[in-house]
N, C-alpha and C positions, 0 to 999 in steps of 0.2 A: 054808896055801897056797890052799885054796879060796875064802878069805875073801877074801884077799889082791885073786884074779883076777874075783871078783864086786864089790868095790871100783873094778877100772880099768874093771871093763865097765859100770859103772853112772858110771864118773866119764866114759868113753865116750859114752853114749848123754845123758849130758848136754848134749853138746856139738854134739851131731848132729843132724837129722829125719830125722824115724820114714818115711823114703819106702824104697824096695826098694836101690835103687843102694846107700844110705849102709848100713843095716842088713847089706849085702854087707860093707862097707868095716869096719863095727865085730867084723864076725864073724872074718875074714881076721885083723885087725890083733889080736885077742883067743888068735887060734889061734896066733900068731906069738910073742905074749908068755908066753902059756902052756909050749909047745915051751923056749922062750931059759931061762925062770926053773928048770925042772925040770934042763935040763943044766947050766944054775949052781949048783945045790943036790947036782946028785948030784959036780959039784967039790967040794964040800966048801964051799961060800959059806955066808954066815949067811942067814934069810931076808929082812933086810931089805939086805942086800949083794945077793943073789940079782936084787934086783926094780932095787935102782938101776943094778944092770947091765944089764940087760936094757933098761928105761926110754934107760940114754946109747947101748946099741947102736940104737933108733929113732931118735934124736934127740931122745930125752924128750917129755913130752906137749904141747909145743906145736906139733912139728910135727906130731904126731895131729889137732891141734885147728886147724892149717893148713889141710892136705889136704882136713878136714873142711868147713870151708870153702869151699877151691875146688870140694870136691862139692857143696856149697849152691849157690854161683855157677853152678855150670853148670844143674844139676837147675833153677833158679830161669826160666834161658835157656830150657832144653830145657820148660818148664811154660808161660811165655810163647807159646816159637812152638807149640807144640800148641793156648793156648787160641785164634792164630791160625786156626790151619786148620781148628778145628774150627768158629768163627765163622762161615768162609768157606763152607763146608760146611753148616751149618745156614741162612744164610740163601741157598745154593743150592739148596735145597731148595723154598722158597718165594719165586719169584722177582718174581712179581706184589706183594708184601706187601713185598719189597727194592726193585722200582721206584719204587713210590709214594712208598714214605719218602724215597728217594736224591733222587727229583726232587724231591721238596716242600723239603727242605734245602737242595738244588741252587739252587733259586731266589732263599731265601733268601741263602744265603752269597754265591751271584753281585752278588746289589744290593748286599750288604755293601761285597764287594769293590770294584766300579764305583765309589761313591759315596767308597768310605774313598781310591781313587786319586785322584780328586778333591780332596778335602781334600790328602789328602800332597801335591800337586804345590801349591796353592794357598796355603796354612795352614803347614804344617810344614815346606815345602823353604823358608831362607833365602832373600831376593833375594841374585838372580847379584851381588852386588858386593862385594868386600873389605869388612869389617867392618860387614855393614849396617846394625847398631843403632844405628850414630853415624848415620845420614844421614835430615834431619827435613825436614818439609816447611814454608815459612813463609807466612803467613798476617799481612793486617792481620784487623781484630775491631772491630768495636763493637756498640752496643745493638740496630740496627736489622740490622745484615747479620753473620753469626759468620765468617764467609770471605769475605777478597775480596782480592783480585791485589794484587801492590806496581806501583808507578812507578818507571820507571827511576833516576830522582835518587835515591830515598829506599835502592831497593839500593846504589846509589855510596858511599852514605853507611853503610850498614849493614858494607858490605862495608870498608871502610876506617877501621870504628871501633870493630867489637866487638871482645871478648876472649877468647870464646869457642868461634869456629869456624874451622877449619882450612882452610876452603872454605866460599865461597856461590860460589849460580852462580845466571843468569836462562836461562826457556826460553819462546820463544814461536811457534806457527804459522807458518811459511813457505813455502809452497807454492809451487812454483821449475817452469816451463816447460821441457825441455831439448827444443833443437836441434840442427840442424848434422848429425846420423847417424838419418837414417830420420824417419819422419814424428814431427812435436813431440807430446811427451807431457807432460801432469801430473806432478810427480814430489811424495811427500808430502814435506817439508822441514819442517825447524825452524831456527831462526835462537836461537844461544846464546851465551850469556857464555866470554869468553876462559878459564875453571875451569871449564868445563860435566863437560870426561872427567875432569880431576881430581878436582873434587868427588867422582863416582861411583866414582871408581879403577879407570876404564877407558885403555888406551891403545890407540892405532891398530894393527892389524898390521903394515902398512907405512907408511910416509911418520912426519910427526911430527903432534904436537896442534897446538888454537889456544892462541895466547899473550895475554897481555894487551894485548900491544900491535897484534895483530889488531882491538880494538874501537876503534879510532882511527876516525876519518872518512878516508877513501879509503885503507884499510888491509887493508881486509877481503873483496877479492874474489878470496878463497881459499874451499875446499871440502873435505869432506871425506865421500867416498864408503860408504856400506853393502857390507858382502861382494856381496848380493843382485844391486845396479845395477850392481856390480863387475864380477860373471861375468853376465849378461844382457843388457848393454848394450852393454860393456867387452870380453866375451870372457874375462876374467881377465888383460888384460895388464898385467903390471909395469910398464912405461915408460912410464904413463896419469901415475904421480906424477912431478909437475913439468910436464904438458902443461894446455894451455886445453881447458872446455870452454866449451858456450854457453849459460846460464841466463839465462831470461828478454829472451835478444835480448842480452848482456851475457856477453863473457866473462871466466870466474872460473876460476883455480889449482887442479887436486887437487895437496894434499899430503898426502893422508891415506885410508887406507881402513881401516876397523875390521874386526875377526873377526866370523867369520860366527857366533859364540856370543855375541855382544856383545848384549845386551837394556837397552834405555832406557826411563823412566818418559818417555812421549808428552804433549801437552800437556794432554790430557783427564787425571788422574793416577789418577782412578777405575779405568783399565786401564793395562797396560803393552805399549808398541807394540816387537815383539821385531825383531831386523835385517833380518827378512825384509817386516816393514811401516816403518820408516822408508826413507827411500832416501837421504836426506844433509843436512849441515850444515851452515850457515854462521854465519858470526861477525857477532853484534851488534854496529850501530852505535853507541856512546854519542854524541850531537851533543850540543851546548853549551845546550840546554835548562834550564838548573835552576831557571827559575822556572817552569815547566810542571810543577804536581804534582797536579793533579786528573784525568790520566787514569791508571787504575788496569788494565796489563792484562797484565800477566808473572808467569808464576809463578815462583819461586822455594824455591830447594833449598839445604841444607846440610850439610856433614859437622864432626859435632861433634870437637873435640879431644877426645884421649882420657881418660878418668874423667871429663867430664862429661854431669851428666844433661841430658835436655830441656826441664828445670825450671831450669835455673840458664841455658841459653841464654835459656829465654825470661824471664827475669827481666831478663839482660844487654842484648838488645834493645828490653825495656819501657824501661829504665831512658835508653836512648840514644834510643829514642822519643820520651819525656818532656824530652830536649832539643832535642831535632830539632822539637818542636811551636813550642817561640820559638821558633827559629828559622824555618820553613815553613810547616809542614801546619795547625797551630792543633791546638787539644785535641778530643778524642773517639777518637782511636782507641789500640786495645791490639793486641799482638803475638798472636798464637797459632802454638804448634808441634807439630804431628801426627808424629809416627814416618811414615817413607817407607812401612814394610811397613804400617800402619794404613788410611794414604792409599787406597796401591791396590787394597788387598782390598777396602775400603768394604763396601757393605752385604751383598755376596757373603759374608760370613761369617757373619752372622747364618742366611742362608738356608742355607748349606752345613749349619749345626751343627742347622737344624731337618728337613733330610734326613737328615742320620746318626739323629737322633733315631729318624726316620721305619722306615727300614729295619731299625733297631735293635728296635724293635717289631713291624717283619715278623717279622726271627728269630727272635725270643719266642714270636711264635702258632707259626711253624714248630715253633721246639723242641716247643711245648706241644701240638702236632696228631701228632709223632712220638711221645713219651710216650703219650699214649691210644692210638696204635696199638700201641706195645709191649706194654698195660697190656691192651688186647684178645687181642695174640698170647701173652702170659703165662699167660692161660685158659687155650690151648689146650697149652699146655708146663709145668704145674702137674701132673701126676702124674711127667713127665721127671726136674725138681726135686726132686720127693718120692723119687722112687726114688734120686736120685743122693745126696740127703741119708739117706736110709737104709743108703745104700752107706757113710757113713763121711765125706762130704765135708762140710766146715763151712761155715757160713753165711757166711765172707768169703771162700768158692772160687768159691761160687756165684757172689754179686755180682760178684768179678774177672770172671767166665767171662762174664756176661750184659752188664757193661762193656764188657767188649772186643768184643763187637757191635755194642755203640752206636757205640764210637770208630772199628771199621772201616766201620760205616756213614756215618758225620762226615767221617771223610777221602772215603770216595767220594765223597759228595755235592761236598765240598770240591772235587776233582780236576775233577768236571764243573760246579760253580761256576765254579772259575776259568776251563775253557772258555767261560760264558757272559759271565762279567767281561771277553774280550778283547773280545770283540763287542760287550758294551753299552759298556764305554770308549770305543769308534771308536764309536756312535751316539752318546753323551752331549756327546762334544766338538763333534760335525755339528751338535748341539740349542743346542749355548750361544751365550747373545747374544752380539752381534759385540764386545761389548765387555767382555765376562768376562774377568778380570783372569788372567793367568797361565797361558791355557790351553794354550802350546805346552810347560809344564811338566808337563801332566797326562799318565801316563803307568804304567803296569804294571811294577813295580820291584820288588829283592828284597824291599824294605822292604814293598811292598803284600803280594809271595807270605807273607813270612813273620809277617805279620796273618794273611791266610789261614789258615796252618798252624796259628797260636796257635788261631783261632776256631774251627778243627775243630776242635781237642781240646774244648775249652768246651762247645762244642755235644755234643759226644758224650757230655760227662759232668753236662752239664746235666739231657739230654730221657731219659739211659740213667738215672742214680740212680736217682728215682722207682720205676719200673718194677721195676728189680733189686731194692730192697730190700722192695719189696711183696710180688714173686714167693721170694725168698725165705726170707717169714716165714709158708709156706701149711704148714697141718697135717699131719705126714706120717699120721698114723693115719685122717683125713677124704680127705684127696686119694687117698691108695692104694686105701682102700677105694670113693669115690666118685668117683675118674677128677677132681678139682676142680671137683664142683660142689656144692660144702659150703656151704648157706646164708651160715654166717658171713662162708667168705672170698672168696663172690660179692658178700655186699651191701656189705662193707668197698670191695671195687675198682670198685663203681659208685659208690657214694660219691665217692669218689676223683677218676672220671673225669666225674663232674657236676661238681666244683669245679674241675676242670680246661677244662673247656667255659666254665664261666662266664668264668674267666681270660680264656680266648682272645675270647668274644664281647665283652668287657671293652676289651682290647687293639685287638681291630678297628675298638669304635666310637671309642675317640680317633683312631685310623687317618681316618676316615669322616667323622669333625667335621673335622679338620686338613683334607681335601678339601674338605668343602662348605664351609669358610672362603674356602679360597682362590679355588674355583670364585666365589661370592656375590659375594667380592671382585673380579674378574677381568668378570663383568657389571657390576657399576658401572662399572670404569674401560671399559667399553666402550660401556656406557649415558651416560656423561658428556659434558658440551659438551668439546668439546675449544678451543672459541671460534676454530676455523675449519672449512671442510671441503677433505679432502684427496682426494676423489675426483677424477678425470679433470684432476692436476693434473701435469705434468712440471717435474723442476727439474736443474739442471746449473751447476756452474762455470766461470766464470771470470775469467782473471787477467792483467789485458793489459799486455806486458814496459813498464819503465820507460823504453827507450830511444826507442820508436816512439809512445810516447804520454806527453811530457813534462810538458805542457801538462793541466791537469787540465780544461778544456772540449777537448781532443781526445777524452779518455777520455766524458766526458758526451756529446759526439755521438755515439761510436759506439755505445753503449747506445740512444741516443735512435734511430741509425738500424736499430740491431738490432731493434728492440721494432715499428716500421713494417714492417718484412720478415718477422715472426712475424704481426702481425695480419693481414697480409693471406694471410695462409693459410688457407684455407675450414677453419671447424669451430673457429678458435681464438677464443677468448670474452675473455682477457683475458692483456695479457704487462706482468709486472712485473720489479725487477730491487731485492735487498737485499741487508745484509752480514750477515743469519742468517735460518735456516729455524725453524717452530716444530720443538720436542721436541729439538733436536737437540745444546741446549747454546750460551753466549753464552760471549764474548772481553773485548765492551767495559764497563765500569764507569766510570761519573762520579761524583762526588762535588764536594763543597763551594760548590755551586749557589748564588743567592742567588733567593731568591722578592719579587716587590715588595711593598711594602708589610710587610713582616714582618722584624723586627729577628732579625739571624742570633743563632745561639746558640754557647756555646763547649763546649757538650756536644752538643749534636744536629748528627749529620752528615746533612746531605740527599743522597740516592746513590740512583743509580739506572742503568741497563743504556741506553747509547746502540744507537740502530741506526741506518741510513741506507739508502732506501728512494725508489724513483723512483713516478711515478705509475703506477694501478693498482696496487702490488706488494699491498694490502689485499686488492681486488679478485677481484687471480688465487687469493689464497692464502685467499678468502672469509671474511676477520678482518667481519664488520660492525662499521658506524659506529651509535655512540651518540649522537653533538652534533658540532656542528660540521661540517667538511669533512675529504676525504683531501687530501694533495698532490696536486700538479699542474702543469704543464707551466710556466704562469708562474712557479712560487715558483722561482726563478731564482737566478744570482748578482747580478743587480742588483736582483731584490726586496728589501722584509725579511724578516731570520730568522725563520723559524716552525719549531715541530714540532706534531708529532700526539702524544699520549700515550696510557697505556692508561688504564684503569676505576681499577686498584689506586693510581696515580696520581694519578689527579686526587681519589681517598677519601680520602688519607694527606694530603695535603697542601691542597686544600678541601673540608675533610667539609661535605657539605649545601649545596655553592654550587656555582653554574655555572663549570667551570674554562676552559670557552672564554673567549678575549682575555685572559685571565690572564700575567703574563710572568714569568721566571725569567731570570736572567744566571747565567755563569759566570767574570765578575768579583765580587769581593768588596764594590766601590763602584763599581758602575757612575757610569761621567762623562759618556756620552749616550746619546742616547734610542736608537741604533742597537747598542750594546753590550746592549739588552733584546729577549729572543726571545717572539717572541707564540705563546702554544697556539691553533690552527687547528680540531683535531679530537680526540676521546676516542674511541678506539677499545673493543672489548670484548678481556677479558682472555685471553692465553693461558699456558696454564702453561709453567714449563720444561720439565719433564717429566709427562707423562700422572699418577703419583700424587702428583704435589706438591700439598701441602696445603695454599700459601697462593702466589698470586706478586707477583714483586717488581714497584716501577712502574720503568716503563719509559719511553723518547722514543725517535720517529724524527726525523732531518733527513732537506727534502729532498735528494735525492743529487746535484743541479744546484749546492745548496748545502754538501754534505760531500762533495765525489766521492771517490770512492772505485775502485780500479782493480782489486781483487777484489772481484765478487759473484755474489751467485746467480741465477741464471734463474730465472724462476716463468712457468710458462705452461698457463692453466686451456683446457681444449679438448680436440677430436681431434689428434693428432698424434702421431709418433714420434721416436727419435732420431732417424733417417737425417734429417730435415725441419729439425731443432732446427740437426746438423753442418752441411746445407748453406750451412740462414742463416748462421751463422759464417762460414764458408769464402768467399761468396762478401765478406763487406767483409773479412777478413782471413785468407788460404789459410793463415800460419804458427801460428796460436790454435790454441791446444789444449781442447778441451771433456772436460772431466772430471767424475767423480761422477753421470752422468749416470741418475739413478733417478726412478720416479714417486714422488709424495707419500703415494702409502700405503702403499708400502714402507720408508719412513722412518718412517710413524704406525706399523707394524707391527713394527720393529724395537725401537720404543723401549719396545713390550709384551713383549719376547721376555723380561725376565727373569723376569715377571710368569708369562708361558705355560709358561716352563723349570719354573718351582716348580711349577704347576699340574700337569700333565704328568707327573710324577714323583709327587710326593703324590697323584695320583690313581691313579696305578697301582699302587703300593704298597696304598693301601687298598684296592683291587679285587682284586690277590691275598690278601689279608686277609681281606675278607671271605668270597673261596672258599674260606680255608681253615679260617674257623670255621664254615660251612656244611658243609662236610665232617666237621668233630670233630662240631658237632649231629649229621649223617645217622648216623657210626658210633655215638655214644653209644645214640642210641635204636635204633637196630639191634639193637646188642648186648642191650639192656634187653629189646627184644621176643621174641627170640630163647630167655632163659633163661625169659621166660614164656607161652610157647605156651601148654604145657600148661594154665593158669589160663586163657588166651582160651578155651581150648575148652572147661572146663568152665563158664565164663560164657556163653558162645555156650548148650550145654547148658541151663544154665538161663534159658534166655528171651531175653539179652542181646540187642539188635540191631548189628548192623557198624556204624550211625553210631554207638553209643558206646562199642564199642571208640576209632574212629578219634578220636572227640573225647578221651577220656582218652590215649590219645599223646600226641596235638596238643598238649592242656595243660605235659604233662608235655615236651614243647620250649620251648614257651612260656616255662613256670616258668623254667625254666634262661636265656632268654634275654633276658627280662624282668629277670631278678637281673643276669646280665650287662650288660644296656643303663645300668643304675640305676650299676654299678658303673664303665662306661667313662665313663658322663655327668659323675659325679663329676670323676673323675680328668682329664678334659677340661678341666674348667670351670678348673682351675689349671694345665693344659699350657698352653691356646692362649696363656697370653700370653707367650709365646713367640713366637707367629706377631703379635704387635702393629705392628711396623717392616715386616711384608710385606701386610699387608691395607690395606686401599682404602675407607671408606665404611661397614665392617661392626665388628661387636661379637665382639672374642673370645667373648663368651657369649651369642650372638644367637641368640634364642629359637625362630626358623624352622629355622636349621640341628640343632638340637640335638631338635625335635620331628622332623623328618623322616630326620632317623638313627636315632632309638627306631622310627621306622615300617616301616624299612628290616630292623633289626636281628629285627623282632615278623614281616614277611614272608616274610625269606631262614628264620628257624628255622621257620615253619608249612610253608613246601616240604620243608625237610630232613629236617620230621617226615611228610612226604603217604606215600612210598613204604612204610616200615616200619609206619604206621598201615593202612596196603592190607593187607600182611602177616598184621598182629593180627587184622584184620575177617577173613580169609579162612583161620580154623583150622579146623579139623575135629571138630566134638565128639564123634563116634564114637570118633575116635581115644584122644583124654582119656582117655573113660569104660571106654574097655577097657585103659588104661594104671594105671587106677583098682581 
């Protein structure tokens, strides 16, 4: 019988832990079996009848081993939230020591956060449109230009002869005057292909789309309104579809007004212009053109049928290319197809993925600047340890118990992370250039909270391992006896906490190079000609309606009489008037030019950006001339044709000769002498945009001779708006003056994504570097701390205070020294990464990369001055009687 009940209580205790609840639970269930088996036996049972009786009166031993169970599950509960509170409780204790770390995480996980919402709304949320992966964006292609606009004819043709797409559609610029209700305004407009909502698989809220038979000639003076101009304008009334309004002096149809969630790729494609920046729409013309295919100036979109890739459309349109060339255009050009979502993100992705990088390595130093402070407070809780390990408690209770500190200190930080992440979201969006792609997508979502959440844990069991498992592998027989400060397992956790300094000083200097990159970079493009000047320059639109100004020498005099009513305003230096601003981005594209004298080719396409340009407009906008003359008053409509071109221009096409009196046609065989355009002037170059690395050639016509009935103002001088309106107002009170900004607020804007990267990257590494400044100041702290006693018997024997302080010093140095060598390295293969955002400078440009080491050998000589004060200033009495 005894054997018997030492059998289930040992087949018991197998199945149990040995904690107090359960030991209850086996002693109970033991006394209960015991009791059952003895009144079976004294029935008269056998003994092993006795036991199986007993066993079916509990419900046999699985439900033992049940229960058993459920007391593990809970016991496991009840261990958890205890090592909660005790957490809480230990580092309420030391609250200054929970600040610091809370906020130094805080910081970190907040950039996390801010920068990861960015990507997700940018990067990761789909474009707003049914199936976006079908919808690509197309592109002619040749040797000389990799992108350039189609011509209306050649979409007509694309459009009604591939196999491949389910929708093409053309979009291009249209900026529309509205009248008739309140003073006339600008309104931004685009002008689209009868497929334009289809392609994208948008439909209107109310009213219906345009159809194809909207792009007829006198078809198409219909409209179709933004949520936005809807309710702003409109009031929101419903019975606006099917009334007139008045564009351009010209009244047009709404049938349409799109949801106020509706987001359109704008004609720039690089951003996306969302409904609250479009204001409406109308339907392109096709006219009877189809021998007009050298102007090149529509962009064009498509939605692929479905299973095919972007590679078979664009094989499909090469191939229709290739006949369309006998036919038209002649040979040199190729298709190219971009993904839509490619298009618009553009080079914002590159830079997005070298911020996360960025902050990703903030959290790193953070982690690793928490660590040493844990690895510091571990010192002083290494007899705690020893005792609680003597008590009986094992070395993975421990590590849970010191874990669960870290992880409740991760969520903290995390919690007031994410408060900083709301804040810097709402500054990051204020910061981004006017033309950052997707930004009304960026936003603080579950998906960002629960990155958040994941990163907390990481973070907690990142920066806590280390520490936990250092602290408890301390000797219980050395630490009880000596309170932990047992040579051994002091010099092991400085060890430790130098190679963890090194890390971080490591991590800050790529931090510190990726700045002084972009900073280096960011003066050149400030230091460079921009090949005009934009000081004390004002400019404005506009767009004079087609009805009151039919006559294209109407449109020419009233520029001609605008520009007399601007000069003669004291303080104005020069008034010009063109159809593009520098930096701002061009529309027009020529190609298939004929130069004299030189046999055309059937592979080299000549192509180059038309502008048109009244006199002065050089002048105002301070381009200098290189040869030649600018336009002028005479180059008229009964002159002959001339243009001005640029530098790039006139190199590409006469390297080493004078290209003035040089002439170019835009026939293929020119038949008189009047079909040849003479070069007047070579201007100096200006880029398209500020870091473009080569630009294209260009021509202006004069605007007497290409008029043109939108352009821009340019007027170099004193003056302000109100001056610029009047002049308008007084030869035409219904004109609307739009866009009305100075010229270095447009220089300035086209740096902002340049500034945006800068700005961010610099601040990152400036919290970097304070926080491996802070790991140096603790490391040597603590170092100097375990060896007073040694200063003071050095002091004693003769030592003087400067060499205490210089052996510190060193011993920063050293550490930081190691660290510079090692972030220097690691740099040298990061930056090129940062290749596509620098300007002028060398991923491994030898200034930035000396004056980081200088920086690096600085900030550790400070973090080491105060604890070297310290060392100089022991006591060697003290020593020697400790001695």
């Amino acid at each position: 019988m005894k054997r018997l009940l030492d059998r289930l209580i040992l087949r018991l205790r197998s199945l149990a832990a040995r904690t107090r609840v359960e030991q209850e639970l086996i002693r109970e269930l033991a006394f209960h079996l015991d009791q059952q088996i003895r009144e079976n036996l004294a029935a008269g049972m056998s003994p092993a009848g006795a036991r199986d009786a007993a066993m079916r009166t509990f419900g046999g031993l699985s439900q033992v081993q049940e229960e058993c169970r459920d007391m593990r599950r809970t016991n496991h509960l009840e261990t958890l939230w205890g090592d909660l509170r005790y957490a809480i409780r230990t580092l309420g204790r030391t609250p200054g020591f929970t600040v610091v770390i809370v906020l130094t995480l805080a910081l970190a996980i907040g950039a996390n956060t801010a920068i990861f919402s960015v990507i997700q709304g940018v990067l990761l949320k789909p474009l707003p449109f049914p199936q976006p992966d079908r919808l690509v964006r197309i592109y002619f292609s040749s040797d000389t230009q990799p992108k350039f606009p189609l011509n209306p004819n050649d979409f007509l043709d694309f459009r009604e002869r591939n196999r491949t797409f389910d929708n093409m559609a053309v979009i291009t610029r249209h900026d529309a005057q509205l009248s008739g209700s309140g003073e006339p305004v600008m309104l931004r407009a685009f002008s689209v292909s009868g497929s334009y909502f289809s392609t994208l698989g948008l439909t209107p809220a109310r009213g219906r789309d345009f159809l194809k038979d909207d792009e007829l000639p006198g078809r198409g003076r219909i409209v179709i309104l933004s949520d936005r101009l809807w309710r702003s304008r409109f009031n929101a009334d419903p019975s606006i579809i099917g009334h007139n309004i008045t564009l351009n002096t010209v009244t047009q149809m709404v049938v349409g007004i799109m949801p106020p969630n509706a987001q359109h790729p704008g004609n720039n494609f690089h951003a996306v212009a969302d409904g609250n920046t479009v204001d409406l729409w109308v339907p392109y013309t096709f006219n009877d053109n189809s021998a007009q295919r050298g102007s090149h100036f529509m962009d064009a979109i498509g939605r692929l049928k479905p299973g095919v890739s972007p590679e078979q459309g664009n094989a499909d349109l090469s191939a229709l290319l290739l006949r369309m060339a006998d036919e038209h255009t002649g040979r040199g050009w190729h298709v190219y197809l971009v993904p839509l979502f490619k298009e618009i993100v553009g080079r914002s992705q590159r830079m997005l993925f070298v911020l996360l990088g960025a902050v990703a390595l903030l959290l790193l130093i953070a982690c690793v600047n928490a660590a040493n402070l844990l690895l510091a407070r571990s010192s002083a809780r290494v007899r705690e340890i020893a005792v609680r390990s003597a008590l009986g408690a094992a070395r993975a209770r421990i590590v849970r118990q010191l874990l669960t500190e870290s992880v409740v200190i991760a969520f903290a930080a995390a919690a007031l992370g994410t408060t900083f992440a709301l804040g810097g979201v709402k500054l990051l969006v204020l910061r981004l250039p006017p033309d950052f792609p997707r930004a009304s997508a960026i936003r603080l979502d579950l998906t960002v909270f629960a990155v958040t959440l994941l990163v907390a844990v990481l973070t907690g069991l990142l920066f806590g391992l280390v520490p936990a498992l250092t602290a408890s592998r301390a000797d219980l027989q050395q630490s009880l006896r000596e309170g932990g400060r047992g040579a051994t397992g002091v010099s092991r956790q400085l060890r430790l906490r130098n190679f963890l300094v090194v890390g971080e000083t490591a991590l800050a200097c790529v931090l510190l190079i990726a700045a002084g990159l972009m900073l280096h970079s960011f003066v050149n493009l400030l230091q460079a000609d921009p090949g005009f000047r934009p000081h004390q320059v004002l400019t404005a639109s506009l767009s004079l309606p087609r009805e009151h100004y039919r006559e294209p020498a109407s449109g020419v005099r009233f520029y001609a009489e605008l520009a007399a009513n601007l000069q003669a305003i004291p303080g104005v230096e020069a008034v010009g008037f063109g159809t593009d601003l520098p930096w701002t981005g061009y529309d027009g594209n020529a190609d298939g030019y004929t130069i004299e004298g030189r046999p055309s080719s059937a592979t080299e396409k000549t192509t180059a950006r038309f502008h048109a340009a009244s006199a002065d407009y050089f002048k105002a906008l301070g381009i200098p001339l290189l040869a030649g003359r600018f336009v002028n008053e005479r180059d008229d409509n009964d002159a002959p044709t001339v243009i001005v071109i640029n530098e790039s221009m006139a190199k590409r096409y006469w390297p080493g000769q004078d290209a003035v009196g040089k002439r170019i046609s835009f026939n293929s065989r020119p038949a008189t002498d009047k079909e040849w355009i003479r070069i007047i002037g070579v201007v100096a170059d200006v880029k398209d945009q500020p870091d473009s690395t080569t630009v294209r050639p260009a021509f202006w016509l004069p605007h007497a001779q290409q008029p043109e009935r939108q352009m821009l103002v340019v007027v170099r001088g004193n003056i302000d708006q109100a001056q610029l309106r009047d002049a308008v107002r007084r030869l035409d009170p219904e004109l609307a003056v739009s866009d009305v900004r100075q010229m270095n607020q447009i220089a300035a804007a086209a740096l902002a994504t340049q500034r945006f990267a800068l700005f961010l990257i610099g601040l990152f590494a400036a919290l970097a570097l304070v926080l491996a400044t802070f790991g140096m100041y603790g490391v040597v702290s603590y170092s100097v701390n375990l060896r007073m006693h040694e200063f003071g018997l050095r002091m004693a024997l003769g030592a003087r205070p400067w060499d205490l302080t210089s052996l510190i010093v060193r011993q920063g140095l050293t550490l930081s020294l190691a660290g510079a060598a090692v972030g220097l390295a690691a740099a040298a293969g990061v930056t090129r990464l940062l290749r596509g955002l620098l300007y002028g400078v060398s991923g491994q440009d030898p200034v930035t990369f000396a004056a980081v080491a200088l920086v690096a050998i600085f900030t550790a000589a400070l973090a080491c001055y105060l604890p070297a004060r310290r060392a100089a200033s022991a006591d060697p009495m003290q020593s020697l009687r400790a001695e």
